[in-house]
Biopython code that builds the backbone (N, CA, C, O; Angstrom):
import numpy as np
from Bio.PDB.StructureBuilder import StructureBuilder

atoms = [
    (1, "UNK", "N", (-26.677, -17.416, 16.155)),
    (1, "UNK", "CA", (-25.351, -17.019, 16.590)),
    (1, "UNK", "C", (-24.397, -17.184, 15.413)),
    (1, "UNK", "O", (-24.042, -18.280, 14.978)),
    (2, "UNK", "N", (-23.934, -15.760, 14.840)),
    (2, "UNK", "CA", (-22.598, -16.135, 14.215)),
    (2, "UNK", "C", (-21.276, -15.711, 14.480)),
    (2, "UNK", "O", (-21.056, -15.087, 15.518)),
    (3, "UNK", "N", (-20.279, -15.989, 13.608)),
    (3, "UNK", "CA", (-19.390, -16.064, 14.079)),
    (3, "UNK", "C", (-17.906, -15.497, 12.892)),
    (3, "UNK", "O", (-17.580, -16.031, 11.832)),
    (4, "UNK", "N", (-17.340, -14.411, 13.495)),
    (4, "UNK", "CA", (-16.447, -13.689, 12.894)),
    (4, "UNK", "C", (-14.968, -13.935, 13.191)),
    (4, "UNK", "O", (-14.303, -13.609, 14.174)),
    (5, "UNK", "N", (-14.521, -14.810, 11.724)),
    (5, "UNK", "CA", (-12.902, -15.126, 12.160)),
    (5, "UNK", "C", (-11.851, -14.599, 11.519)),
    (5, "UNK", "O", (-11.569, -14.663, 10.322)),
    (6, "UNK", "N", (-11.207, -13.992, 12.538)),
    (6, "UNK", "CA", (-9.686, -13.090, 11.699)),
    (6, "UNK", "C", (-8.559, -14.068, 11.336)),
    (6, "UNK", "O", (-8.167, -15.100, 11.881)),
    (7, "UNK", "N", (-8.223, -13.502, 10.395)),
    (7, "UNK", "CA", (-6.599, -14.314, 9.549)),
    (7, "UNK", "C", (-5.898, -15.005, 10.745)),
    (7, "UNK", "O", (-5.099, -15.878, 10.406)),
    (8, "UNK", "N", (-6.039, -14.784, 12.124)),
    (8, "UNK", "CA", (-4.938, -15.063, 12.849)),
    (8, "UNK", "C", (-5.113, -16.778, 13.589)),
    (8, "UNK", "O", (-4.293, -17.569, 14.053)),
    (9, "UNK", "N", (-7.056, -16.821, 13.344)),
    (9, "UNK", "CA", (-7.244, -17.713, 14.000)),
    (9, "UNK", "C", (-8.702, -17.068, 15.365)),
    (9, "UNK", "O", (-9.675, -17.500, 15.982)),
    (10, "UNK", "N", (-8.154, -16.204, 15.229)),
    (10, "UNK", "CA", (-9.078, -15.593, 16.502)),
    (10, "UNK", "C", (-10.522, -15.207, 15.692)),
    (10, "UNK", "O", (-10.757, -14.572, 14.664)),
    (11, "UNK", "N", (-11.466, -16.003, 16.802)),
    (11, "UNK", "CA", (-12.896, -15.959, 16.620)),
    (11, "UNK", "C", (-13.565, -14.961, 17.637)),
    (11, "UNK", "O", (-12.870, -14.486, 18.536)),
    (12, "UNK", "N", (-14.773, -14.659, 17.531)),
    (12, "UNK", "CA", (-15.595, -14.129, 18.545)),
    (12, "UNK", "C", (-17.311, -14.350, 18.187)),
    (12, "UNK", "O", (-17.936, -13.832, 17.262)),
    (13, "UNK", "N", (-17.618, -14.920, 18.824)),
    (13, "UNK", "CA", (-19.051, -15.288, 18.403)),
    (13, "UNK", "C", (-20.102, -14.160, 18.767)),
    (13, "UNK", "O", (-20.097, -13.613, 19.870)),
    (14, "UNK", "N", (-21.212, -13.780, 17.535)),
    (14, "UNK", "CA", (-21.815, -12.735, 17.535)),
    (14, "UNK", "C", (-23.085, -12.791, 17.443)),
    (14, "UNK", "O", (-23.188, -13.698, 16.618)),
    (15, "UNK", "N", (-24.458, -12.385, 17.767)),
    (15, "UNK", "CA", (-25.494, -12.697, 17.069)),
    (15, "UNK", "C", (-25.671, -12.306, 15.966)),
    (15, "UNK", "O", (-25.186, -11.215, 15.664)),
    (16, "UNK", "N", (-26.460, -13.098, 14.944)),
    (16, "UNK", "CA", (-26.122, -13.221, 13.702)),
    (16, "UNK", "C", (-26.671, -11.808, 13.090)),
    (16, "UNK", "O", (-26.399, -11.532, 11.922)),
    (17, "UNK", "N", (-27.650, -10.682, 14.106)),
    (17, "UNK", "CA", (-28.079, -9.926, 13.673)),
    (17, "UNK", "C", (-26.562, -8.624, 13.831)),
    (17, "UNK", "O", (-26.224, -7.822, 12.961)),
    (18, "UNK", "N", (-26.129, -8.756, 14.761)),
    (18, "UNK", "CA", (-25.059, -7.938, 15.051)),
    (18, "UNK", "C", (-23.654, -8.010, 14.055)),
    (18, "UNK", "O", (-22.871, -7.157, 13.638)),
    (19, "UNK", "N", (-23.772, -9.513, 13.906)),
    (19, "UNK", "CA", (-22.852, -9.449, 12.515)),
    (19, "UNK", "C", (-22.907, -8.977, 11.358)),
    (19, "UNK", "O", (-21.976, -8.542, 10.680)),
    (20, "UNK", "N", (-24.421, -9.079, 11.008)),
    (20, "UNK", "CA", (-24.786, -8.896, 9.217)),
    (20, "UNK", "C", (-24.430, -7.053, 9.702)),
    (20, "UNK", "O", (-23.922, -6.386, 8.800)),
    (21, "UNK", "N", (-24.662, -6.427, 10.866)),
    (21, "UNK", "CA", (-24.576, -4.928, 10.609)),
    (21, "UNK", "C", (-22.372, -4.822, 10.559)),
    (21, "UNK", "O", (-21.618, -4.283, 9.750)),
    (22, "UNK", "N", (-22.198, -5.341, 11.385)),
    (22, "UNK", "CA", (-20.715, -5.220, 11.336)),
    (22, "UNK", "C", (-20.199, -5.438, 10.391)),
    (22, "UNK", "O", (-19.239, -4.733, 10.082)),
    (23, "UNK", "N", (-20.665, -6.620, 9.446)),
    (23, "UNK", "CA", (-19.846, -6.893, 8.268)),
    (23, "UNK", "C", (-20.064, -5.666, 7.101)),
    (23, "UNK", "O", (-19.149, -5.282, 6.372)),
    (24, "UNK", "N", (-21.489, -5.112, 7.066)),
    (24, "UNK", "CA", (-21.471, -4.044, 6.323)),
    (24, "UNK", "C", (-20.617, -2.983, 6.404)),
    (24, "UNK", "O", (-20.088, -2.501, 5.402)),
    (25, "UNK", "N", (-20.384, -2.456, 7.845)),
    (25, "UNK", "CA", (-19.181, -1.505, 8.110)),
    (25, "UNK", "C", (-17.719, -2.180, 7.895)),
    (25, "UNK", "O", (-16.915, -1.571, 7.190)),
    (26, "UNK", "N", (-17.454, -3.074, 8.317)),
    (26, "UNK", "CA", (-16.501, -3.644, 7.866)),
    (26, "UNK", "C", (-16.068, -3.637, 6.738)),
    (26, "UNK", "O", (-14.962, -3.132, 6.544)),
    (27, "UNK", "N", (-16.896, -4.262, 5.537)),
    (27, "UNK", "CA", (-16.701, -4.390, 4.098)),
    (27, "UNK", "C", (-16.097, -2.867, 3.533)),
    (27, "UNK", "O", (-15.043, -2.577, 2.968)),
    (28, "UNK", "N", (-17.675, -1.771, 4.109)),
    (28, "UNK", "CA", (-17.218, -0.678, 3.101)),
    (28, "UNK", "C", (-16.014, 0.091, 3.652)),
    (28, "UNK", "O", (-15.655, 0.927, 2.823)),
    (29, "UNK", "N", (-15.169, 0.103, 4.902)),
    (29, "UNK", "CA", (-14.008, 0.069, 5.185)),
    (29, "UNK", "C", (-13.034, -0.058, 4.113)),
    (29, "UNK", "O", (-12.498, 0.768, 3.376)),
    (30, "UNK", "N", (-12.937, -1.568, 4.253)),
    (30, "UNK", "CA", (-11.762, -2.464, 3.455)),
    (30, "UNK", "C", (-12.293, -2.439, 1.825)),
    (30, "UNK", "O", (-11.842, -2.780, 0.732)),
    (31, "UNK", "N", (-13.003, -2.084, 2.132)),
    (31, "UNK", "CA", (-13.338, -1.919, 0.176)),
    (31, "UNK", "C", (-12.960, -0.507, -0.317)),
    (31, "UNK", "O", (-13.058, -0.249, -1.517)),
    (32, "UNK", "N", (-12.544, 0.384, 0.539)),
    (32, "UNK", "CA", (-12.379, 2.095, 0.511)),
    (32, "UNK", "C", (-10.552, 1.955, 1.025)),
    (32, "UNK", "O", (-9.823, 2.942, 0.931)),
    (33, "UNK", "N", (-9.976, 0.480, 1.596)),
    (33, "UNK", "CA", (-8.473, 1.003, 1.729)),
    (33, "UNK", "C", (-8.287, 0.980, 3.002)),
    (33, "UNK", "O", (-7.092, 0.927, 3.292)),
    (34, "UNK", "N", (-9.247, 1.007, 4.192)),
    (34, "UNK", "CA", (-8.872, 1.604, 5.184)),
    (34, "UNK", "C", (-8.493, 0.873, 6.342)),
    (34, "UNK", "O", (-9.136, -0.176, 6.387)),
    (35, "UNK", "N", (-7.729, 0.999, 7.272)),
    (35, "UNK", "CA", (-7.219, 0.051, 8.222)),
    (35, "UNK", "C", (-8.003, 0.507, 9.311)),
    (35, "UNK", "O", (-8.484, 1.628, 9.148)),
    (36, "UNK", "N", (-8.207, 0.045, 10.169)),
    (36, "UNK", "CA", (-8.989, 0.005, 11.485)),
    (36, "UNK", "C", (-8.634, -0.767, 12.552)),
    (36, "UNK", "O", (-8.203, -1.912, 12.409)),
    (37, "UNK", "N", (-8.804, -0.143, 13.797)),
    (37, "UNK", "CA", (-9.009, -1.192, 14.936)),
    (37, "UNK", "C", (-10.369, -1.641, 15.084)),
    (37, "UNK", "O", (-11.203, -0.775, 14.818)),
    (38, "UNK", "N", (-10.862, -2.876, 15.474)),
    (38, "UNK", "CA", (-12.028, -3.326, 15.759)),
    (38, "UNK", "C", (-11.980, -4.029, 17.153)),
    (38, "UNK", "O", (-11.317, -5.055, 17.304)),
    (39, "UNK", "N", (-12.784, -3.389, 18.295)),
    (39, "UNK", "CA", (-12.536, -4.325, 19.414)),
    (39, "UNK", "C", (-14.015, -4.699, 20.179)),
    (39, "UNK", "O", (-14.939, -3.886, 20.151)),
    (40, "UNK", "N", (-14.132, -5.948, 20.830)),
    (40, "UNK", "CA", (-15.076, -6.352, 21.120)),
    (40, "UNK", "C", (-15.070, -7.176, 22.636)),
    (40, "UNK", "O", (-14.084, -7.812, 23.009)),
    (41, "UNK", "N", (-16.092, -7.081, 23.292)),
    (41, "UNK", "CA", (-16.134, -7.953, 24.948)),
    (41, "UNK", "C", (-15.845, -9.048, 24.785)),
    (41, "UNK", "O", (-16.783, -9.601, 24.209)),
    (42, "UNK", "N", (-14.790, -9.935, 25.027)),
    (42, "UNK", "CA", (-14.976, -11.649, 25.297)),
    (42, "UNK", "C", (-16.205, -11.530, 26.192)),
    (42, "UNK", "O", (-16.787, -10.631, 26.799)),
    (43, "UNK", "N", (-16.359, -13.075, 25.967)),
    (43, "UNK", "CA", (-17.159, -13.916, 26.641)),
    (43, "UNK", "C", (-16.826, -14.732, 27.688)),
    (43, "UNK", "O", (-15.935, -15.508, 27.341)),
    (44, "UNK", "N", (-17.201, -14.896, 28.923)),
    (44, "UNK", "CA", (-16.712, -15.128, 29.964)),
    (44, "UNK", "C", (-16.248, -16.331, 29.880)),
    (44, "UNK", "O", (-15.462, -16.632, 30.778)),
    (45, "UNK", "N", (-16.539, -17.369, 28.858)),
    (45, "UNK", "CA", (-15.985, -18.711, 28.676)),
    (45, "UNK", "C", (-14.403, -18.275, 28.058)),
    (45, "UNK", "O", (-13.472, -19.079, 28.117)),
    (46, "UNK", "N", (-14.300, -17.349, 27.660)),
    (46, "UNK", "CA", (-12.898, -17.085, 26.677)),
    (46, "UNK", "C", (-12.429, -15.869, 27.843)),
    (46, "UNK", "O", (-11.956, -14.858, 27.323)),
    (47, "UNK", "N", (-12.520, -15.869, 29.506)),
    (47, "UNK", "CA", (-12.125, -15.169, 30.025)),
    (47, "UNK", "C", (-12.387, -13.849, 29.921)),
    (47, "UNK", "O", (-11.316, -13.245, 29.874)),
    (48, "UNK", "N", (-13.123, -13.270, 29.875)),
    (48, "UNK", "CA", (-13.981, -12.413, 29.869)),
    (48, "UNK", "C", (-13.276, -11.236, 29.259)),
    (48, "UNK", "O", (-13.527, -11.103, 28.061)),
    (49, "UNK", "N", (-12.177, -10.041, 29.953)),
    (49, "UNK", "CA", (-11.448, -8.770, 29.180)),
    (49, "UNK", "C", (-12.603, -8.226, 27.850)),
    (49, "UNK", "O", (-13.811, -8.071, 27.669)),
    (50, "UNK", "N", (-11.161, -8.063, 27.055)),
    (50, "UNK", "CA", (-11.879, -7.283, 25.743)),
    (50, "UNK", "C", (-10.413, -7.754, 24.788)),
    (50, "UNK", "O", (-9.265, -7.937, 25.193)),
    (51, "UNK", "N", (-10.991, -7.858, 23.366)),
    (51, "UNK", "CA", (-10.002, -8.270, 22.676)),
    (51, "UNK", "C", (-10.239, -6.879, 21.404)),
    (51, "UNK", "O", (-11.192, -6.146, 21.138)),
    (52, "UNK", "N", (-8.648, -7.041, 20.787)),
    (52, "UNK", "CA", (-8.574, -6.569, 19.896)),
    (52, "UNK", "C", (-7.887, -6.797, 18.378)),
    (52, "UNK", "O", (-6.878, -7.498, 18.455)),
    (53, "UNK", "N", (-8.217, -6.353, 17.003)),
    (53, "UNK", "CA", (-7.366, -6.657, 16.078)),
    (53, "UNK", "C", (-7.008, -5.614, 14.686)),
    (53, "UNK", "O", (-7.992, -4.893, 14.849)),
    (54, "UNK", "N", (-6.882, -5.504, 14.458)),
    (54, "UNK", "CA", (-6.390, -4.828, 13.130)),
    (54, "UNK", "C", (-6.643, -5.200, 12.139)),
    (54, "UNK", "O", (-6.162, -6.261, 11.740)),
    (55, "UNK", "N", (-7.651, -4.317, 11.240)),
    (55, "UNK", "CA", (-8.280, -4.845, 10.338)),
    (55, "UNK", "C", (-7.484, -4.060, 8.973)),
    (55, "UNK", "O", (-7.094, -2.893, 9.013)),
    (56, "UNK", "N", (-7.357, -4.885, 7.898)),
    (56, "UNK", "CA", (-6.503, -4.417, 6.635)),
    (56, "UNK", "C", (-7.232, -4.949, 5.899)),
    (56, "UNK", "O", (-7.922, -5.877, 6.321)),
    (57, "UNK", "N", (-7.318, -4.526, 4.544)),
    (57, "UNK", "CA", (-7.511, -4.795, 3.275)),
    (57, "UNK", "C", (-6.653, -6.262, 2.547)),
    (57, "UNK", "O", (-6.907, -7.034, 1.622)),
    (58, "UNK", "N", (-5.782, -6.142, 3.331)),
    (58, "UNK", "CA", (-4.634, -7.659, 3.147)),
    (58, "UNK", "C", (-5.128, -8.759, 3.591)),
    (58, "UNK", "O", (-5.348, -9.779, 2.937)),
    (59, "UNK", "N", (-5.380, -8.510, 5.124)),
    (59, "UNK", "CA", (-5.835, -9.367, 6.096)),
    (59, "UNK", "C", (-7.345, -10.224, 5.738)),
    (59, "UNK", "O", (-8.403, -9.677, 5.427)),
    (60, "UNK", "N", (-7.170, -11.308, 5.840)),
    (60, "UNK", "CA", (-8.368, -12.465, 5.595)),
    (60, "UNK", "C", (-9.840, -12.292, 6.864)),
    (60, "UNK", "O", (-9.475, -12.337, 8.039)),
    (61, "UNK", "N", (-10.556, -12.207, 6.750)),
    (61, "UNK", "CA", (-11.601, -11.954, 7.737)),
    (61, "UNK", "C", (-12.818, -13.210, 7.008)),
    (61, "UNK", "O", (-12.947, -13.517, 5.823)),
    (62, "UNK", "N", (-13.209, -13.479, 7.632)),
    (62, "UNK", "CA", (-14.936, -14.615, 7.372)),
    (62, "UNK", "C", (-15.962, -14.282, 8.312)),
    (62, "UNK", "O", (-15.783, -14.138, 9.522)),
    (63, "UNK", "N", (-17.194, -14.152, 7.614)),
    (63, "UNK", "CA", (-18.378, -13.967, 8.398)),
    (63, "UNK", "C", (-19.235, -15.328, 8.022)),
    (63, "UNK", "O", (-19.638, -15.698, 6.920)),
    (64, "UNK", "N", (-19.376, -15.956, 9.344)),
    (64, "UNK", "CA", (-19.993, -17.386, 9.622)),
    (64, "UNK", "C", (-21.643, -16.904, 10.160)),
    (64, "UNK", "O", (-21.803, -16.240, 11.184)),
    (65, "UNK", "N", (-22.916, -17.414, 9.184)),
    (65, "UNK", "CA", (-24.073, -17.100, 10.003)),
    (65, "UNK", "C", (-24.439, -18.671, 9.988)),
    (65, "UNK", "O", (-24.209, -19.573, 9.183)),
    (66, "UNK", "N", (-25.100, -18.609, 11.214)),
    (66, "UNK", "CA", (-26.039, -19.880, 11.503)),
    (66, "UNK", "C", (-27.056, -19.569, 11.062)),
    (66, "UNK", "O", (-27.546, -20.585, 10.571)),
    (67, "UNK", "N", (-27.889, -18.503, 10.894)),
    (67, "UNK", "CA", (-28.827, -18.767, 10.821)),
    (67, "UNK", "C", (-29.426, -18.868, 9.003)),
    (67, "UNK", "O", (-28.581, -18.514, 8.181)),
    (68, "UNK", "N", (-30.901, -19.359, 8.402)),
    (68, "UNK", "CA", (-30.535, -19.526, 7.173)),
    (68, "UNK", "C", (-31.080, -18.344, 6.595)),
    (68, "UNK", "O", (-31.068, -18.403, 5.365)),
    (69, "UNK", "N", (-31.636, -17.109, 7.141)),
    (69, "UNK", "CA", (-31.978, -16.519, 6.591)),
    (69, "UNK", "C", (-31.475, -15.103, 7.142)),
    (69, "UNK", "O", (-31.435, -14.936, 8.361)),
    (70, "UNK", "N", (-31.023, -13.905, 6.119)),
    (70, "UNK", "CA", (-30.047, -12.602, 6.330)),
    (70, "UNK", "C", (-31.168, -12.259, 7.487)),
    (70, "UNK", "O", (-32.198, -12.844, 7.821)),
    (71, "UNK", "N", (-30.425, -10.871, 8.027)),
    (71, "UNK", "CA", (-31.566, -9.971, 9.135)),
    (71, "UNK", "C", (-32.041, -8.816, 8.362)),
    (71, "UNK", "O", (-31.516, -8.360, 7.346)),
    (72, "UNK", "N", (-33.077, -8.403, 8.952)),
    (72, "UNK", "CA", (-33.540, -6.568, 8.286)),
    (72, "UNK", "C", (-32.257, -6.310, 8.788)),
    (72, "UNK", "O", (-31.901, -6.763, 9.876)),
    (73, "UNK", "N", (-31.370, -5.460, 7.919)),
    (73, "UNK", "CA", (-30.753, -4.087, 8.373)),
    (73, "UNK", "C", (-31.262, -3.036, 9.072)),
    (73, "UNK", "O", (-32.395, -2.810, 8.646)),
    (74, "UNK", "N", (-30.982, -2.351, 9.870)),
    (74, "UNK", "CA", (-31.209, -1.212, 10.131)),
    (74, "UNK", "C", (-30.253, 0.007, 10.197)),
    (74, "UNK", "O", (-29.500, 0.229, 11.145)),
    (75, "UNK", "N", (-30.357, 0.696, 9.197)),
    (75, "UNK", "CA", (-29.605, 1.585, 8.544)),
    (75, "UNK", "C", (-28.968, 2.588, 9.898)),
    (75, "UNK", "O", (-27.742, 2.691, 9.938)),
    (76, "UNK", "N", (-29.767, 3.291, 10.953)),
    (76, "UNK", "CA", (-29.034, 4.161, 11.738)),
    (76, "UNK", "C", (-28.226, 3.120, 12.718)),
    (76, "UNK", "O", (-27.461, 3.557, 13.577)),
    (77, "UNK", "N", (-28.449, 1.688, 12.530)),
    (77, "UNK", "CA", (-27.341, 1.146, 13.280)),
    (77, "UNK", "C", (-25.890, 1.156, 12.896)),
    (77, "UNK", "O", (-24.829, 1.268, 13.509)),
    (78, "UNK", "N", (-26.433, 0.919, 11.032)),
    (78, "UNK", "CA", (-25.281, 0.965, 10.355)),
    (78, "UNK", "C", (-24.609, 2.230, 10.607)),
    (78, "UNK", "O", (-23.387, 2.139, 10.490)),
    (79, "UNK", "N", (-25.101, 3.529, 10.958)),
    (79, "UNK", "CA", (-24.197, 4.635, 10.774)),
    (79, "UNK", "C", (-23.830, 4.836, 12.022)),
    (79, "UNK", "O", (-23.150, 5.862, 12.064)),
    (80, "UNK", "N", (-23.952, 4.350, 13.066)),
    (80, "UNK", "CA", (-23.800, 4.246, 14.517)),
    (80, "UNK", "C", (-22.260, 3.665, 14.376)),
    (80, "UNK", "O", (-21.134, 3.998, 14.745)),
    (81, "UNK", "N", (-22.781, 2.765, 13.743)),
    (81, "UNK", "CA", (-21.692, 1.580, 13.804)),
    (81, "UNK", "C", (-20.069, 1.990, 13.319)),
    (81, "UNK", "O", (-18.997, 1.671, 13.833)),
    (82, "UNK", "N", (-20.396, 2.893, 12.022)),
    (82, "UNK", "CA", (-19.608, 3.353, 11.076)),
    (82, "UNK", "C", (-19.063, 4.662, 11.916)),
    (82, "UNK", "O", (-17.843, 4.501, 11.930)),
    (83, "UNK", "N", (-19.389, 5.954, 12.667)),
    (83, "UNK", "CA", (-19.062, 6.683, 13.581)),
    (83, "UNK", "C", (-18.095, 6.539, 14.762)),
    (83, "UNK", "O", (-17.382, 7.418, 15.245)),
    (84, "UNK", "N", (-18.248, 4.863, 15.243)),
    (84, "UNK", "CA", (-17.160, 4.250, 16.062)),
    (84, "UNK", "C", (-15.969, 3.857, 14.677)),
    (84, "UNK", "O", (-14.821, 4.294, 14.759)),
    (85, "UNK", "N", (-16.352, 3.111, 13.609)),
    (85, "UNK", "CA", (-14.837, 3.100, 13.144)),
    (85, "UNK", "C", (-14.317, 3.448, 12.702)),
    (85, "UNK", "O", (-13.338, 2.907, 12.187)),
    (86, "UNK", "N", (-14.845, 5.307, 12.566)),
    (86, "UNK", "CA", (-13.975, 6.174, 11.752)),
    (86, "UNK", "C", (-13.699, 7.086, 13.324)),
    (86, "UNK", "O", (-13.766, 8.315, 13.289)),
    (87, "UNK", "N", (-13.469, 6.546, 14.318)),
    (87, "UNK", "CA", (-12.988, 7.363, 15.376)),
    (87, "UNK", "C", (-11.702, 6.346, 16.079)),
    (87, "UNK", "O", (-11.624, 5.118, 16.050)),
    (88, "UNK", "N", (-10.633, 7.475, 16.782)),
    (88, "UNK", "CA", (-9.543, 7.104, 17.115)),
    (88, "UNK", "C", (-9.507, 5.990, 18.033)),
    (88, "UNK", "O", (-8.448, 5.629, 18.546)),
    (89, "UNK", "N", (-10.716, 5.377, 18.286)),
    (89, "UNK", "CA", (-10.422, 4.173, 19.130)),
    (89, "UNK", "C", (-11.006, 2.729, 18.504)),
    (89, "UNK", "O", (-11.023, 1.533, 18.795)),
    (90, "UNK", "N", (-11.462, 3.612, 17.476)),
    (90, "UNK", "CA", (-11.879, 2.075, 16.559)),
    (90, "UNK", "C", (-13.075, 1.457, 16.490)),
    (90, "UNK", "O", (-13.899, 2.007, 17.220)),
    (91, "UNK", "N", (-13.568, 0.357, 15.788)),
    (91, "UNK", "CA", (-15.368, 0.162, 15.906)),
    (91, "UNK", "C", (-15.450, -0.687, 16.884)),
    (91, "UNK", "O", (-14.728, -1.668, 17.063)),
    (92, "UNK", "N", (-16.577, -0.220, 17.709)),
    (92, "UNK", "CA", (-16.949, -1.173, 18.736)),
    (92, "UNK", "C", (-18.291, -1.280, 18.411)),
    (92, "UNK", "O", (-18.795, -0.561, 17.548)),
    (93, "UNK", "N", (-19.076, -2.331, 19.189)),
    (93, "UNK", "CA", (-20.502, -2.180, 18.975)),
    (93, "UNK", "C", (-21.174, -1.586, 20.200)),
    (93, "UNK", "O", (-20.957, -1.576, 21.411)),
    (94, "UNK", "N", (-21.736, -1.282, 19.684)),
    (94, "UNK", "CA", (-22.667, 0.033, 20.085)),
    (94, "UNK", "C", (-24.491, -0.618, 20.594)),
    (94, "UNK", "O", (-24.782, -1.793, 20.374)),
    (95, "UNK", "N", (-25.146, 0.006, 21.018)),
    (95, "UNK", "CA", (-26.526, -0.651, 21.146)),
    (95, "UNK", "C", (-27.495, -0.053, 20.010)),
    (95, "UNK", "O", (-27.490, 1.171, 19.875)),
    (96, "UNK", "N", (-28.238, -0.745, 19.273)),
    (96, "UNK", "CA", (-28.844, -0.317, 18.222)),
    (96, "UNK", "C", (-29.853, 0.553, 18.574)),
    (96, "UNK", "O", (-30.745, 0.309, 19.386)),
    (97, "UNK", "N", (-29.671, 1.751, 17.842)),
    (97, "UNK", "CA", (-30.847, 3.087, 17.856)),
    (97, "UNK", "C", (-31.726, 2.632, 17.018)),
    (97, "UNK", "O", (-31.480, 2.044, 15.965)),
    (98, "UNK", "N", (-33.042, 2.958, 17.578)),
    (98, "UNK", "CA", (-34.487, 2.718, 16.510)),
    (98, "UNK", "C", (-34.168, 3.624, 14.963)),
    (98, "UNK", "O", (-33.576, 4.617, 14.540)),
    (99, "UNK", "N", (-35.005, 2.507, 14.529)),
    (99, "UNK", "CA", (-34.340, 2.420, 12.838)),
    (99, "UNK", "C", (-34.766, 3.948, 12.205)),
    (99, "UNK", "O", (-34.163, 4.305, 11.193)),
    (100, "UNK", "N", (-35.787, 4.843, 12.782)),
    (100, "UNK", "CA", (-36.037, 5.818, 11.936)),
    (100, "UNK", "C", (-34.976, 7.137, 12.787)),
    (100, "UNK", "O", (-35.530, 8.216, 12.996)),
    (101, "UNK", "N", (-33.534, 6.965, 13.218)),
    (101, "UNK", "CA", (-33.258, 7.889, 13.803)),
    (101, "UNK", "C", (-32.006, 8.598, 12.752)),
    (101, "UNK", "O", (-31.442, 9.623, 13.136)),
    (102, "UNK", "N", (-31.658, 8.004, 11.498)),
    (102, "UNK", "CA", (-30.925, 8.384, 10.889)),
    (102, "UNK", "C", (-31.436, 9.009, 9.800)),
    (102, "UNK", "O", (-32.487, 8.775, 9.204)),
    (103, "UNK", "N", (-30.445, 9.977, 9.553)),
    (103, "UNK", "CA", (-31.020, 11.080, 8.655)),
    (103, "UNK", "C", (-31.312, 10.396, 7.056)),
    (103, "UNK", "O", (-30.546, 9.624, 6.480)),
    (104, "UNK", "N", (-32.301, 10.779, 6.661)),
    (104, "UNK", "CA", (-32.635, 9.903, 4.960)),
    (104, "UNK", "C", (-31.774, 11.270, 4.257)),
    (104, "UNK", "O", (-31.660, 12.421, 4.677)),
    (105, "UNK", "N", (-31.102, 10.450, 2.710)),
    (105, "UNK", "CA", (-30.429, 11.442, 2.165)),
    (105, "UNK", "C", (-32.035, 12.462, 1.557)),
    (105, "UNK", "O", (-33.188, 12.080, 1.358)),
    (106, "UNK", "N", (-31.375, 13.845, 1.424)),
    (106, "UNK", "CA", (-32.045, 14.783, 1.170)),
    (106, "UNK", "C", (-33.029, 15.818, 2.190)),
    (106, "UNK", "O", (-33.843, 16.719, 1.989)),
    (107, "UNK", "N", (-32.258, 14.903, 3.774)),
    (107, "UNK", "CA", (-33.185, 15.207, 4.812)),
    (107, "UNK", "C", (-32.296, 16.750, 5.223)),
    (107, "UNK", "O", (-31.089, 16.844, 5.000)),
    (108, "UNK", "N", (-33.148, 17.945, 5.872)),
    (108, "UNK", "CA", (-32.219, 18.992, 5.674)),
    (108, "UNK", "C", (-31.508, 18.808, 7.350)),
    (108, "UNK", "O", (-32.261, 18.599, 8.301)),
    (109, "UNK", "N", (-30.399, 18.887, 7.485)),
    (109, "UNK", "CA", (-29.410, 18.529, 8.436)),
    (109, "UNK", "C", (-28.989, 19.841, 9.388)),
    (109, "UNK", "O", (-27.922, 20.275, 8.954)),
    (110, "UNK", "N", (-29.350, 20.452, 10.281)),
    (110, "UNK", "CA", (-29.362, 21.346, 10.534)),
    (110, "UNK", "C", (-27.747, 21.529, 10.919)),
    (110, "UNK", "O", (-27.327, 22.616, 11.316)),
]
sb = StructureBuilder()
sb.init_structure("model")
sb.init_model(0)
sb.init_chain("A")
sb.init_seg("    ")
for serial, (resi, resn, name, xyz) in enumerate(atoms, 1):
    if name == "N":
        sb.init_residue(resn, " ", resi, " ")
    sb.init_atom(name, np.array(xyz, "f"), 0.0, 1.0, " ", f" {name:<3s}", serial, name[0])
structure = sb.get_structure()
């Protein structure tokens, strides 16, 4: 289980595999300039709803893993992932598609 904390104070605890893919979309975001909404389910201990925040290039963010070793990536999660946060409602997570469903570069794209 890890755990993702915004500048404000506000946490949301993640599995550590769901984080290492978020932080990748995340990063190449804020490394490209770009502001985003990011929103995610509380947890019924934190009253369950849905929270949200605003992600900037300004703004301080930390990715906390418990565990000691990174996860496989899986790349069509990553672009799953990246499809929600270049859309008008912002990145959410999504359920991971089996890893061979994204197109390899040079693949012809109909």
């Amino acid at each position: 289980m890890g755990k993702l904390t915004y500048h404000s104070g506000t946490k949301v605890d993640l599995e550590d595999r769901v984080l290492a893919h978020l932080q990748v979309v995340i990063a190449n975001k804020l490394r490209r300039g770009e502001s985003f909404v990011f929103t995610w389910r509380d947890d019924v201990s934190v009253g369950e709803g849905r929270t949200s925040v605003w992600l900037s290039p300004s703004l301080a963010i930390s990715f906390k893993y418990y565990g000691s070793r990174p996860p496989t990536l899986n790349r069509a999660w990553i672009e799953a992932l990246a499809v929600t946060a270049n859309s008008p409602s912002g990145l959410h997570i999504v359920p991971e598609p089996p890893e061979d469903t994204a197109p390899r570069a040079g693949d012809d794209v109909p």
